[in-house]
Each structure stands twice: as C-alpha cells, then as structure tokens.
MARVO-386808 format. One record per residue (C-alpha): residue in three letters; x, y, z; residue number from 1. Coordinates in Angstrom, 1 decimal. Layout:
N
<rec><res>ALA</res><c1>X</c1><c2>Y</c2><c3>Z</c3><n>NUM</n></rec>
...
***
This chain:
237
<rec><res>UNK</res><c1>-3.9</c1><c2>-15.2</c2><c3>14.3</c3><n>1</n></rec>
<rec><res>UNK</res><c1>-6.5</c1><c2>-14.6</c2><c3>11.9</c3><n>2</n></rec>
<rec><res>UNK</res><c1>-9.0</c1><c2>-13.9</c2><c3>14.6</c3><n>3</n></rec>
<rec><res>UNK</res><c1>-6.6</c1><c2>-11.3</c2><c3>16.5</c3><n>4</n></rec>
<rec><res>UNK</res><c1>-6.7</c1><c2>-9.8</c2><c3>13.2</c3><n>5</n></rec>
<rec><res>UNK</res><c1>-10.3</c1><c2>-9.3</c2><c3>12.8</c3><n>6</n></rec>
<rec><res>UNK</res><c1>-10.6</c1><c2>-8.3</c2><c3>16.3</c3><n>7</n></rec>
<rec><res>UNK</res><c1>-8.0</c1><c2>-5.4</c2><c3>15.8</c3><n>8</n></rec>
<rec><res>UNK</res><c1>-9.3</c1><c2>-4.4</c2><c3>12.7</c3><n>9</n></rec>
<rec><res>UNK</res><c1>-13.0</c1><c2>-3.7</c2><c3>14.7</c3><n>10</n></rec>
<rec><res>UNK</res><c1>-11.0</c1><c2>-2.0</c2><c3>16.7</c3><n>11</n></rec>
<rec><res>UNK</res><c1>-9.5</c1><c2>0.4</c2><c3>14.4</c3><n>12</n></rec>
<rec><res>UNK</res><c1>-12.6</c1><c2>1.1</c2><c3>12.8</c3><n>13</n></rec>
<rec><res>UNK</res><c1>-14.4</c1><c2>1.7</c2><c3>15.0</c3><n>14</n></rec>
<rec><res>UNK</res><c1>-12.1</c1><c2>4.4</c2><c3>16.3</c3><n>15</n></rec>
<rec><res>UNK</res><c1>-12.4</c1><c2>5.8</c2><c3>12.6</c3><n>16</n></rec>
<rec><res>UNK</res><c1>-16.3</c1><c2>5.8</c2><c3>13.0</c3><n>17</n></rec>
<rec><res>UNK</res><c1>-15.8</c1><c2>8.0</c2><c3>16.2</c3><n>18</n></rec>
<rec><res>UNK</res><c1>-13.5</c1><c2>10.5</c2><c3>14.9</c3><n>19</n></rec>
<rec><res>UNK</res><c1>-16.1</c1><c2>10.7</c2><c3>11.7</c3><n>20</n></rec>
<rec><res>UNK</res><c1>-18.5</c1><c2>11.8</c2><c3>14.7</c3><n>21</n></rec>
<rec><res>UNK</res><c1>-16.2</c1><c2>14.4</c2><c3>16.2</c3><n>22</n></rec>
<rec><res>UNK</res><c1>-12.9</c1><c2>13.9</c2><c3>16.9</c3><n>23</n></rec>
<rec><res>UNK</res><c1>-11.7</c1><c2>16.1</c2><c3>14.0</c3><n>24</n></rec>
<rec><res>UNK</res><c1>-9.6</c1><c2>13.6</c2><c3>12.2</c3><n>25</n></rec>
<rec><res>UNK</res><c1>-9.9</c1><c2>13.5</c2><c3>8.6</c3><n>26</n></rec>
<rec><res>UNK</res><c1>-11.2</c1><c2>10.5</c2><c3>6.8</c3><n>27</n></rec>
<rec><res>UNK</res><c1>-11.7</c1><c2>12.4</c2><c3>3.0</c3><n>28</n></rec>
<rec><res>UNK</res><c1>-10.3</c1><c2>10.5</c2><c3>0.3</c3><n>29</n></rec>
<rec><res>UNK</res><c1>-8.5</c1><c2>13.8</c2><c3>-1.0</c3><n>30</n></rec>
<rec><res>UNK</res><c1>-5.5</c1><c2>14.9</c2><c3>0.8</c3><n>31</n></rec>
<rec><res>UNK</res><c1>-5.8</c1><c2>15.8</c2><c3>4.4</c3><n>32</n></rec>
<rec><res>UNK</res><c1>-3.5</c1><c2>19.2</c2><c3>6.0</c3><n>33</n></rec>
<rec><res>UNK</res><c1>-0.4</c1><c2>18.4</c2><c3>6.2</c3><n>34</n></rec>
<rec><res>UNK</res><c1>1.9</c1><c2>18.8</c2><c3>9.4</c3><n>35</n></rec>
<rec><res>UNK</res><c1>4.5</c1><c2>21.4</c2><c3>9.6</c3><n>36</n></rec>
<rec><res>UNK</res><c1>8.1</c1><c2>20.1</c2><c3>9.0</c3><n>37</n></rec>
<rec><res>UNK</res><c1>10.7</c1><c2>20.1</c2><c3>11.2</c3><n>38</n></rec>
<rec><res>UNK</res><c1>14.6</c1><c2>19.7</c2><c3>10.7</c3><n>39</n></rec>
<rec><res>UNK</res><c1>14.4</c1><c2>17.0</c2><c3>12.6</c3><n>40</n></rec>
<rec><res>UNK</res><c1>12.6</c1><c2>14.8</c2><c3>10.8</c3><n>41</n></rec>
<rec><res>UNK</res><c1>11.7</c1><c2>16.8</c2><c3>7.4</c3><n>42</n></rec>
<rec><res>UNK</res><c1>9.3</c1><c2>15.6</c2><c3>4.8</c3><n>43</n></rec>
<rec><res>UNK</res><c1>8.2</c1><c2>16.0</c2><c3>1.5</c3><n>44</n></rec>
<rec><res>UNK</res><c1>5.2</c1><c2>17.2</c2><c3>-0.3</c3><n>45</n></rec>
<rec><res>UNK</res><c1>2.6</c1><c2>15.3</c2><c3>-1.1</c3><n>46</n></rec>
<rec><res>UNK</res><c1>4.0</c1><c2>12.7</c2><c3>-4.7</c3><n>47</n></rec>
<rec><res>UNK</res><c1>2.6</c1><c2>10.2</c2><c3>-6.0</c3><n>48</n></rec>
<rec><res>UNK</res><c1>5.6</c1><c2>7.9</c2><c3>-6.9</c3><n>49</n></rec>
<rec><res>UNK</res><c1>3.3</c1><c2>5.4</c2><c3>-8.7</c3><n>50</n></rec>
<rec><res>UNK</res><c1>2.2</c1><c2>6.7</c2><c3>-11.9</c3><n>51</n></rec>
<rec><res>UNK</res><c1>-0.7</c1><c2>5.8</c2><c3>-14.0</c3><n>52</n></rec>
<rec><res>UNK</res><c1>-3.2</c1><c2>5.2</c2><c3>-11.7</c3><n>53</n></rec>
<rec><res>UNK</res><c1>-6.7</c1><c2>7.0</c2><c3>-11.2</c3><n>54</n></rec>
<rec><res>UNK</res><c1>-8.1</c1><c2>6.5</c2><c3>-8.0</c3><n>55</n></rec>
<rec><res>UNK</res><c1>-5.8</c1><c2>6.7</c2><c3>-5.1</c3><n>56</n></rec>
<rec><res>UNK</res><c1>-5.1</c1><c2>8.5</c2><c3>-1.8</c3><n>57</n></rec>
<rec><res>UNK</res><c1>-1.5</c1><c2>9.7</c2><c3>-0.6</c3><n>58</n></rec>
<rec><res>UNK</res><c1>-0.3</c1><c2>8.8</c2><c3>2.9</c3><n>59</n></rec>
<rec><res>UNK</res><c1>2.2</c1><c2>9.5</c2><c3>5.9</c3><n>60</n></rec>
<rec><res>UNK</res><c1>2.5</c1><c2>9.4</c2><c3>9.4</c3><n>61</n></rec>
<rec><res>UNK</res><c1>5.1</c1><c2>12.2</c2><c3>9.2</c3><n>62</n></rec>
<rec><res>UNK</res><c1>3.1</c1><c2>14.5</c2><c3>7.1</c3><n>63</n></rec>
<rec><res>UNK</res><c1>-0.5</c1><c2>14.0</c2><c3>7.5</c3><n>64</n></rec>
<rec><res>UNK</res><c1>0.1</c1><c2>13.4</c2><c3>11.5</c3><n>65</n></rec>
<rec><res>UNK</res><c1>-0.6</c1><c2>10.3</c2><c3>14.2</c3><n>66</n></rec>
<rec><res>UNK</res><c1>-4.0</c1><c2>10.8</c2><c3>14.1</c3><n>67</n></rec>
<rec><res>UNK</res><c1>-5.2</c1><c2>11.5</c2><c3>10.7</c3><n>68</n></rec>
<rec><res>UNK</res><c1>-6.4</c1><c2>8.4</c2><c3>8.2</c3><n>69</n></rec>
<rec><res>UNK</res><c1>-7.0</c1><c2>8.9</c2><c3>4.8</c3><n>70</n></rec>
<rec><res>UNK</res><c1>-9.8</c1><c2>7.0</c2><c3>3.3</c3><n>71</n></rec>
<rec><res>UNK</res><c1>-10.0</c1><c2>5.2</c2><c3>-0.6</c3><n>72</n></rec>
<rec><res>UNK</res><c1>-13.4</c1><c2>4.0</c2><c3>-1.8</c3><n>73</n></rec>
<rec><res>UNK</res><c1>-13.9</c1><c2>1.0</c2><c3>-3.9</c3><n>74</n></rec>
<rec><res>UNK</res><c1>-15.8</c1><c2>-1.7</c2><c3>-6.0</c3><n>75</n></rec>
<rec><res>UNK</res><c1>-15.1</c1><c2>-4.8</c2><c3>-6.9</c3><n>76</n></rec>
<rec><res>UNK</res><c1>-16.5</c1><c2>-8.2</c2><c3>-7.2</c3><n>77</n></rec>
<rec><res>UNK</res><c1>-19.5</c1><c2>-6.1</c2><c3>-6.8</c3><n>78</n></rec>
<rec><res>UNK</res><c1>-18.8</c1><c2>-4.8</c2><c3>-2.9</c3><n>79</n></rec>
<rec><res>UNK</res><c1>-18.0</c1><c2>-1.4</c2><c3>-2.1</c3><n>80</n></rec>
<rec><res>UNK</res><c1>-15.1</c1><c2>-1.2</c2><c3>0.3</c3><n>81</n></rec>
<rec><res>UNK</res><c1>-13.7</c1><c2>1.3</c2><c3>2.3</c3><n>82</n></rec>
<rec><res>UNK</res><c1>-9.8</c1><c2>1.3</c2><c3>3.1</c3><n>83</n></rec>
<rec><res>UNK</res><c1>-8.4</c1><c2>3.1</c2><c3>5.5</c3><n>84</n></rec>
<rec><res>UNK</res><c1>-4.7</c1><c2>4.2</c2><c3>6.3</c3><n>85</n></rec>
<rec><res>UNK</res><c1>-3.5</c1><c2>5.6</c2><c3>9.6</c3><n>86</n></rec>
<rec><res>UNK</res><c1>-0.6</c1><c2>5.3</c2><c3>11.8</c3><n>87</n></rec>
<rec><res>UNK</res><c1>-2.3</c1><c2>3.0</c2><c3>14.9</c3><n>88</n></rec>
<rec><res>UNK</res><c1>0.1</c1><c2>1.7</c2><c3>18.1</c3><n>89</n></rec>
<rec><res>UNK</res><c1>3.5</c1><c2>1.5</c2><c3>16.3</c3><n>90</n></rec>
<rec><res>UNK</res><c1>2.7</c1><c2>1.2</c2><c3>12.6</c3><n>91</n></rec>
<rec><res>UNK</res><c1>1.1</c1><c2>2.5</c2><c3>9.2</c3><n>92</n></rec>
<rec><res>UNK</res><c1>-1.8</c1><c2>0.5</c2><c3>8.9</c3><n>93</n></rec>
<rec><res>UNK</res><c1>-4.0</c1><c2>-0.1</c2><c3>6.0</c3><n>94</n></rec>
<rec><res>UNK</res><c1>-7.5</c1><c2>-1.6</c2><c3>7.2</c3><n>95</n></rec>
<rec><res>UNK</res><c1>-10.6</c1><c2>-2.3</c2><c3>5.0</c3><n>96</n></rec>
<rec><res>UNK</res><c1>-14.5</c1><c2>-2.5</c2><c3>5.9</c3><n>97</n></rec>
<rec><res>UNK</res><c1>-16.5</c1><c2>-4.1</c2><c3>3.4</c3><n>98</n></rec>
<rec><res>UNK</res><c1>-19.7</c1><c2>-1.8</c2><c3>3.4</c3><n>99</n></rec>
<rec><res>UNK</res><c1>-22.2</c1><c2>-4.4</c2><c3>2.2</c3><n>100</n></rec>
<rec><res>UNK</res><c1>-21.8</c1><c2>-6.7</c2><c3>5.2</c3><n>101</n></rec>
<rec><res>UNK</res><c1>-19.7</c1><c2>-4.6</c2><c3>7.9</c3><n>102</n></rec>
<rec><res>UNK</res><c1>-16.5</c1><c2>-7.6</c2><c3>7.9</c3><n>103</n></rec>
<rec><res>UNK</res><c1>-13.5</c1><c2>-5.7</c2><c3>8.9</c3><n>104</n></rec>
<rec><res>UNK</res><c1>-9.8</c1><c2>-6.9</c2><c3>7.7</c3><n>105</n></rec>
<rec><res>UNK</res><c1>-6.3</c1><c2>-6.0</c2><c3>8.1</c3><n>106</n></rec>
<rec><res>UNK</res><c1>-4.7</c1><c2>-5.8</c2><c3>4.5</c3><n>107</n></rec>
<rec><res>UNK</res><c1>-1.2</c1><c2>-4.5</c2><c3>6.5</c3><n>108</n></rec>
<rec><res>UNK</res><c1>-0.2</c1><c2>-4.0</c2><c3>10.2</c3><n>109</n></rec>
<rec><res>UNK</res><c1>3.1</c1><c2>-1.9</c2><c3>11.4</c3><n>110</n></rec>
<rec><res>UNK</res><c1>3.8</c1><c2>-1.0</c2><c3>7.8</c3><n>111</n></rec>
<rec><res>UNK</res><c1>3.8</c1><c2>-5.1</c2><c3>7.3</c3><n>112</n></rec>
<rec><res>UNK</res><c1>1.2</c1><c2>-7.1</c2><c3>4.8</c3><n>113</n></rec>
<rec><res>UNK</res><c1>-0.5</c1><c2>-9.4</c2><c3>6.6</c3><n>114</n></rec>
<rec><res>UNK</res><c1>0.1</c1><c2>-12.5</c2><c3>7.4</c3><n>115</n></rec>
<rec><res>UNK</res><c1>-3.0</c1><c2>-13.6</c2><c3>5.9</c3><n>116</n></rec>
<rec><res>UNK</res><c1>-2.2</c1><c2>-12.0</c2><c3>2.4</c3><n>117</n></rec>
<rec><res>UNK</res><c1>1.6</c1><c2>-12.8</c2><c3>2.7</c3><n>118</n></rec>
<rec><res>UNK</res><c1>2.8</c1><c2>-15.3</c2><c3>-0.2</c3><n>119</n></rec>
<rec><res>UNK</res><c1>6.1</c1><c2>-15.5</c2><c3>1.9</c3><n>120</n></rec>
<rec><res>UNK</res><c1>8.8</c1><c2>-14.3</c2><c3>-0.2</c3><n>121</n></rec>
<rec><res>UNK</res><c1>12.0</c1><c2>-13.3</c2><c3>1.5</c3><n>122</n></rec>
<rec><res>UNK</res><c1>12.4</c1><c2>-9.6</c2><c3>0.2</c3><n>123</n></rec>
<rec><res>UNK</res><c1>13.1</c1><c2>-6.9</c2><c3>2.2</c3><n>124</n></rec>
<rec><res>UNK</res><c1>10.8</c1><c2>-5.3</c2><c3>4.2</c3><n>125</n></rec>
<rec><res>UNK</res><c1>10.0</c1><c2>-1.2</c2><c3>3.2</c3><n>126</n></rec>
<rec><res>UNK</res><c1>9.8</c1><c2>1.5</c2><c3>5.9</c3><n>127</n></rec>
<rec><res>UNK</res><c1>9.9</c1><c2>-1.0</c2><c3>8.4</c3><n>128</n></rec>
<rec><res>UNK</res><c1>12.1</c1><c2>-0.6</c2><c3>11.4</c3><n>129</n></rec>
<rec><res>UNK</res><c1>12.3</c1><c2>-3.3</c2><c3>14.6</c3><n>130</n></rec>
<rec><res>UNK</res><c1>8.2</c1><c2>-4.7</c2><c3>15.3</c3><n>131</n></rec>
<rec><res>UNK</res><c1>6.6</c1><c2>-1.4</c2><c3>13.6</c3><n>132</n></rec>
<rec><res>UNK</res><c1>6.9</c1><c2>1.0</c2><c3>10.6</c3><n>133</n></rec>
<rec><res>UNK</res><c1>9.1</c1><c2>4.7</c2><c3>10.4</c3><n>134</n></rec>
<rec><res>UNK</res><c1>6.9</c1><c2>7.9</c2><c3>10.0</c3><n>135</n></rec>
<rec><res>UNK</res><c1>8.4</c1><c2>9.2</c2><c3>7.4</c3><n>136</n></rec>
<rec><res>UNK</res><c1>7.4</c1><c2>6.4</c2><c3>4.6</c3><n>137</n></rec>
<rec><res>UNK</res><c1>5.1</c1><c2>7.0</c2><c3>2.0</c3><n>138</n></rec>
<rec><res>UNK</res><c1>2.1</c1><c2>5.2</c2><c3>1.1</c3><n>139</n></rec>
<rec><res>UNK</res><c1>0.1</c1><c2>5.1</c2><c3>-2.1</c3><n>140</n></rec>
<rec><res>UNK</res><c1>-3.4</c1><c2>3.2</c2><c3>-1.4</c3><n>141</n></rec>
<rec><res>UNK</res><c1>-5.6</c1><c2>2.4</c2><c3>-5.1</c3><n>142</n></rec>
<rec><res>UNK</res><c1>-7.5</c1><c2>0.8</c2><c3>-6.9</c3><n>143</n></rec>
<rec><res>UNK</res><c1>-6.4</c1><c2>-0.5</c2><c3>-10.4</c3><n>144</n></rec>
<rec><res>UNK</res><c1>-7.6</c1><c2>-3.6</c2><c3>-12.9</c3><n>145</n></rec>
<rec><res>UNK</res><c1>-4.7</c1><c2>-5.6</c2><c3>-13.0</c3><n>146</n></rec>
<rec><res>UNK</res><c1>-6.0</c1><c2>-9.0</c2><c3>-14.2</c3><n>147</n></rec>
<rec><res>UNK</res><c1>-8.3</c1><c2>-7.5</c2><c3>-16.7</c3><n>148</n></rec>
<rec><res>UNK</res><c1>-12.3</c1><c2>-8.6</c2><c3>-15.1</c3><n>149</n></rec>
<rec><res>UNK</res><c1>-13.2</c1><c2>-5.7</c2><c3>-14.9</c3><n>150</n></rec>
<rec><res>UNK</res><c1>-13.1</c1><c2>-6.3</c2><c3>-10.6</c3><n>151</n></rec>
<rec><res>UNK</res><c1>-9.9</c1><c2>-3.6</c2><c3>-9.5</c3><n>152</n></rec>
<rec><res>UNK</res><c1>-7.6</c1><c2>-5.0</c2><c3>-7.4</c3><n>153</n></rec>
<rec><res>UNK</res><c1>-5.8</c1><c2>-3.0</c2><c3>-4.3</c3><n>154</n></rec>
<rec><res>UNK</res><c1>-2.5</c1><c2>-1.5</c2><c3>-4.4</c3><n>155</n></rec>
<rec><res>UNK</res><c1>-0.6</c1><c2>-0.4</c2><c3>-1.6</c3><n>156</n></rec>
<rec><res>UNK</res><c1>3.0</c1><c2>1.0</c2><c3>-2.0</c3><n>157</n></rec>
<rec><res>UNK</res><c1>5.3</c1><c2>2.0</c2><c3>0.4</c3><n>158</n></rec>
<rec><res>UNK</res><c1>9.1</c1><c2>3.9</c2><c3>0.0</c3><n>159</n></rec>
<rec><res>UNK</res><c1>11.0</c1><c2>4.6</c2><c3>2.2</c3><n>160</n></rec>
<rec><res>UNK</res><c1>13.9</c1><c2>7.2</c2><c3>0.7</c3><n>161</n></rec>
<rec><res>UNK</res><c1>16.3</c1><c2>6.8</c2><c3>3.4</c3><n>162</n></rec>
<rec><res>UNK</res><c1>17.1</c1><c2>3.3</c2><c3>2.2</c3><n>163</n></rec>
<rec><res>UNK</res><c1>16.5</c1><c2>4.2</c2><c3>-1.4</c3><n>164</n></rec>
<rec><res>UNK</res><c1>13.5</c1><c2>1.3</c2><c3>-0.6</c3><n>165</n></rec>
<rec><res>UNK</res><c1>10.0</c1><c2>0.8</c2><c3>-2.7</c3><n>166</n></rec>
<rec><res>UNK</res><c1>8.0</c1><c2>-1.8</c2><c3>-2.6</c3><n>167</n></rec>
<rec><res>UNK</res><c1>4.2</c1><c2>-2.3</c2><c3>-4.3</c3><n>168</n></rec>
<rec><res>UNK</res><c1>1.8</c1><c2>-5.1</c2><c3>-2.9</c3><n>169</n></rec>
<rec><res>UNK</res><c1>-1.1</c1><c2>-5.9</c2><c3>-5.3</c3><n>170</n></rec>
<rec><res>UNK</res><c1>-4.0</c1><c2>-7.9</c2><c3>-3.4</c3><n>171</n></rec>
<rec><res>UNK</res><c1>-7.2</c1><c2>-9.7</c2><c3>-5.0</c3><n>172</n></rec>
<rec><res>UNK</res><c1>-10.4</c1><c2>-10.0</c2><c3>-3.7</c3><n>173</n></rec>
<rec><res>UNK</res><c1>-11.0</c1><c2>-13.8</c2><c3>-3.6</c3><n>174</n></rec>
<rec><res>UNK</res><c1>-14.2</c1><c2>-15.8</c2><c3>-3.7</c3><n>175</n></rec>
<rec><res>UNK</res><c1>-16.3</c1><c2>-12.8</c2><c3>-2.0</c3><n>176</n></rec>
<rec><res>UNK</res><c1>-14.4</c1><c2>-13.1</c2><c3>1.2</c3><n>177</n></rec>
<rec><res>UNK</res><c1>-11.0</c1><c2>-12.6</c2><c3>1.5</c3><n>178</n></rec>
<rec><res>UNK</res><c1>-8.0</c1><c2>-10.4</c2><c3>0.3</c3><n>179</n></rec>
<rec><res>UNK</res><c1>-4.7</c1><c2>-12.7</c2><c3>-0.8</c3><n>180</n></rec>
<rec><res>UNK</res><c1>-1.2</c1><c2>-11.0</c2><c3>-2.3</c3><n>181</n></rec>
<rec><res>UNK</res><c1>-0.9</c1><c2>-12.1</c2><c3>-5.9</c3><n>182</n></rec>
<rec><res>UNK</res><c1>1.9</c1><c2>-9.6</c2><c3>-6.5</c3><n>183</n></rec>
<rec><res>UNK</res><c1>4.6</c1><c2>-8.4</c2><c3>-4.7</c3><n>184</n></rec>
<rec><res>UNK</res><c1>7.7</c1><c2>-5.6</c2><c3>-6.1</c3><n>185</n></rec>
<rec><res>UNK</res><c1>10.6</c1><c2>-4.9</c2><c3>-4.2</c3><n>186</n></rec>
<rec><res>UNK</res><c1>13.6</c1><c2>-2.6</c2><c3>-4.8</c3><n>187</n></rec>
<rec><res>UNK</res><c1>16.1</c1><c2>-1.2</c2><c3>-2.2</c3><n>188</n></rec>
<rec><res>UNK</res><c1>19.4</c1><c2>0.6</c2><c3>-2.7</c3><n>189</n></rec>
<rec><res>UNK</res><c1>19.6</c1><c2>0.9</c2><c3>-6.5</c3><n>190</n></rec>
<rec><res>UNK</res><c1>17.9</c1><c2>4.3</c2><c3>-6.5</c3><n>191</n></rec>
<rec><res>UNK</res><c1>14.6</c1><c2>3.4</c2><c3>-7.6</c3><n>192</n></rec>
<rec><res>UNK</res><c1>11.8</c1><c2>5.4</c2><c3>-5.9</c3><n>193</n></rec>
<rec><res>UNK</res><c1>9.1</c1><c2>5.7</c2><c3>-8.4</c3><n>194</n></rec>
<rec><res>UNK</res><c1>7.5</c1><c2>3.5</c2><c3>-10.8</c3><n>195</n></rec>
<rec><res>UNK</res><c1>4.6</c1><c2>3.1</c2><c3>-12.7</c3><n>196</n></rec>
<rec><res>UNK</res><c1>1.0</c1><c2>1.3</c2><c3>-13.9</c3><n>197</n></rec>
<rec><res>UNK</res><c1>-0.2</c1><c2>0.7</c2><c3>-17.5</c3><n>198</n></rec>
<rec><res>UNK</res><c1>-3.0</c1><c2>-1.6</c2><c3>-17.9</c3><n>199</n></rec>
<rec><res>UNK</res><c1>-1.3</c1><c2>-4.9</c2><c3>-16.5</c3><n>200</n></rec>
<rec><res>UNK</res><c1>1.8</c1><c2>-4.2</c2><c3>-15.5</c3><n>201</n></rec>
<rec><res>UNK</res><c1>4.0</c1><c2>-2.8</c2><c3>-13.5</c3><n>202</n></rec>
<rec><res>UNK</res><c1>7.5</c1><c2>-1.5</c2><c3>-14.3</c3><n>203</n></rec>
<rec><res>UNK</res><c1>10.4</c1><c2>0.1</c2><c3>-12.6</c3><n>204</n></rec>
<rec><res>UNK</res><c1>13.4</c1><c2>1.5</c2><c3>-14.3</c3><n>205</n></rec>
<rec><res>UNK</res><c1>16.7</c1><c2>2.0</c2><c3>-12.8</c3><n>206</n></rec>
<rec><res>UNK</res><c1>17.7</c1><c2>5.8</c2><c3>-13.7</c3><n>207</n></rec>
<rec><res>UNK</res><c1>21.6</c1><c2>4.8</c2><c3>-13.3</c3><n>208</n></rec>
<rec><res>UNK</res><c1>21.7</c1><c2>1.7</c2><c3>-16.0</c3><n>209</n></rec>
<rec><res>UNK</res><c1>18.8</c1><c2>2.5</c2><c3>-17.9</c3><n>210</n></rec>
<rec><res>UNK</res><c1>17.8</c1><c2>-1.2</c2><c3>-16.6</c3><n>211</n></rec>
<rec><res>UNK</res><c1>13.5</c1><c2>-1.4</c2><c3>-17.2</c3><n>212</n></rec>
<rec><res>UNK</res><c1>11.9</c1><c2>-3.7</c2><c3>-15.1</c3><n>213</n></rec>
<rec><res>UNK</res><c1>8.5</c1><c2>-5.2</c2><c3>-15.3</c3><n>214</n></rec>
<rec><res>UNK</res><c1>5.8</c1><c2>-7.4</c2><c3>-14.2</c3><n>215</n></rec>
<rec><res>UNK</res><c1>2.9</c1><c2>-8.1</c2><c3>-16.1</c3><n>216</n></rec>
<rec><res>UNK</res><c1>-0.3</c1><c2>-10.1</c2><c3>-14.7</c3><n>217</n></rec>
<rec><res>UNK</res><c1>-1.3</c1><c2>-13.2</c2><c3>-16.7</c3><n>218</n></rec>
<rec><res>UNK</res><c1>-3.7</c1><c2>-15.5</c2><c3>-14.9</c3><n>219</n></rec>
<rec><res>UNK</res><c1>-3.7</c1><c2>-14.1</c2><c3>-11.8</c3><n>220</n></rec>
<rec><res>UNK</res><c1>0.0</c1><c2>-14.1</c2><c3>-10.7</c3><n>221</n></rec>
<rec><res>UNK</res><c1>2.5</c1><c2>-11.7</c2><c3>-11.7</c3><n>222</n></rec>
<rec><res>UNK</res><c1>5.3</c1><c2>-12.6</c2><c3>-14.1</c3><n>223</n></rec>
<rec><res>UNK</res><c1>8.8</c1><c2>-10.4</c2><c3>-14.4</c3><n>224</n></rec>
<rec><res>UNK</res><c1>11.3</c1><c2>-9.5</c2><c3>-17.1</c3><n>225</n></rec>
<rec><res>UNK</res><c1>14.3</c1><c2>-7.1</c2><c3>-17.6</c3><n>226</n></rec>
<rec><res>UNK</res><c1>15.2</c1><c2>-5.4</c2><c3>-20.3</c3><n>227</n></rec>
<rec><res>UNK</res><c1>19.0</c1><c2>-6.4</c2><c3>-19.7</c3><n>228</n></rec>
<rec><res>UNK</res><c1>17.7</c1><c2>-10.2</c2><c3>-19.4</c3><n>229</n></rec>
<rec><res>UNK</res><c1>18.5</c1><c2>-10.8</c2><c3>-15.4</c3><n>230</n></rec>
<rec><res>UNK</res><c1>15.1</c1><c2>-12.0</c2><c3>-15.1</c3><n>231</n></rec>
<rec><res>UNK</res><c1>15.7</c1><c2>-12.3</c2><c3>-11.2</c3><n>232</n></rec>
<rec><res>UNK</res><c1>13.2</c1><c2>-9.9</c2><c3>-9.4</c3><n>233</n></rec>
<rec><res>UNK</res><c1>15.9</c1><c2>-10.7</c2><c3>-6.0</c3><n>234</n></rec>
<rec><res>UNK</res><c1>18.8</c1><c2>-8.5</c2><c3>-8.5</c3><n>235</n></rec>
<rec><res>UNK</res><c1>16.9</c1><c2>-4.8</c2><c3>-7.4</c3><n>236</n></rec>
<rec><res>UNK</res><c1>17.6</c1><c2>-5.8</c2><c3>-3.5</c3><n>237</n></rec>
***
C-alpha cells in the first residue's frame, strides 16, 4: 500500500510539474480564479473557517475547478516542502514533495487521510461520499507550530456544510522521513463550521449551547476538554 502511494503521488506531481510548464493550471499559493456558480451546485466565496493561522491556502473542487491545484510552501525540520491540493480521479487530494530530496507522499487521497498517517479512530469521515470526496467541500492547507519546536506542523481541514461536518487533521513530520496524524478533530451535525488556532490548541465552540471545545498539544499528542465537562471528543458526532 505504501508503495501504490508513492507511486501515485509521482504521478500527481508530475502532472503538476507539467501544468507549471503550460497547461495553464494554477499552482500559486494565493487564491486561484474562481469558477462561476451555478444553481445547481452553488458555492461560496473563498472563507477561511480556521482562524488564527498565517500561512495557508484555501481550496475547492467546486470553486477553484477540476483542474486547478493550489500550492502551500513550507519549512520544517529544516526541509522545505511543497503541498499541493487538487481534485485528481475521484477525490480532493493533498500531496507533498519534499524539495531537498524530490520524495513524493500522499498526506490525503479522495478527501481521505492516508492510510499511512491514519491513527484509526472511528469518527466520521468529512466531505466524503462512497470511494471519493464531494466538490463542494472546503479545504484549508497550513502550516502552524503546534508542539512548540519551532518545526510547523501541517494542517488540513475539510467541512463539508451540507452535513454541518468539519474536521481538522494535524500531521508531524517524523524522524526526517515521514508524515504521521498526531491530531485529529471531528464535528458533524451540531452546527459547527468554523473553528480556530491559538498557539497550541485548537478549539471549537458550539454557537447553540455556548459549549467550547478544545485540544491542546502536550508531548506530541493532542489532549481535549469542554467547557461543560463531557470530555468525550465522540459527543460533537
């Protein structure tokens, strides 16, 4: 599996490379023209729904179009990395390509983390319909300290506001050669579609109950608390 992975994340690249050469498809990390909307399947302008970050890039299918990728730049553990988002086959996909020795991952496939970053937690999938991810969701890609080393870690968030559905991934950069989840945020159905980033943690609060949630890193792993003291992350899905 790991392998497959690889291999499909040289290919996805590499079709980034060539639409760099010519194709026309944008790669900036600033926001690429939008798509017009339709009534059939309207969307929004670009939001960021994930507050208190710095450097990030806003993405979907829907908006941006099939063929457009956004690109984030980053540093960390002392690589410069490239991620890329784009809708490839049947699903968002967020791939990285480490610029200092060309080794190509997948962080997430068909709007899915990888299996090779998944800790294996049974929430609910975001934006996510049958084997591939809906157009319409919204990605946030960026870069943000969580575990305080000075060495950012990657955020991807997806929602999905048909389901009232967000979830935020945080991955690490481990031992120079591969990207693991070390924090994972799930809500769907309680009307939470935006949260946001101070220093270590991350919190969402539920506009209906005035309910705030958070998770703050401490030693690499991510720990939660609510502020009406149902400490259960699986109570927001």
């Amino acid at each position: 599996m790991k392998n497959i992975l690889i291999i499909k994340a040289m290919a996805i690249l590499a079709l980034l490379s060539a639409d760099q050469n010519g194709s026309g498809a944008s790669t900036d990390c600033f926001h690429t023209k939008s798509v017009p909307e339709t009534m059939e399947n309207p969307v929004a302008d670009d939001e960021n729904f994930v507050n208190g970050l710095d450097n990030f890039i806003l993405y979907c299918p829907a908006r941006d179009g099939d063929k457009a990728a956004k690109k984030l730049s980053m540093a960390t553990c002392g690589k410069n990395f490239d991620v890329f988002a784009l809708y490839y086959m049947s699903g968002t996909v967020v791939a990285i390509d480490d610029l200092s020795d060309g080794h190509k991952s997948i962080a997430m496939e068909g709007g899915r983390i990888s299996e090779s970053s998944n800790p294996g937690c049974s929430y609910p999938l975001i934006g996510v319909n049958g084997n591939g991810s809906i157009k319409t969701a919204e990605y946030v890609i960026a870069a943000h300290d969580f575990t305080g080393d000075d060495s950012p870690e990657l955020l991807i968030a997806v929602r999905d506001k048909a389901t009232s559905g967000m979830a935020v991934y945080i991955l690490e950069y481990v031992d120079g050669a591969y990207w693991r989840t070390i924090g994972s945020m799930v809500s769907k159905g309680k009307g939470i579609d935006e949260c946001r980033i101070f220093r270590q943690t991350v919190s969402f609060k539920s506009e209906a109950s005035g309910t705030l949630y958070t998770w703050t890193c401490h030693n690499g792993h991510f720990d939660f608390l609510a502020s009406n003291h149902l400490d259960d992350p699986a109570k927001l899905y």
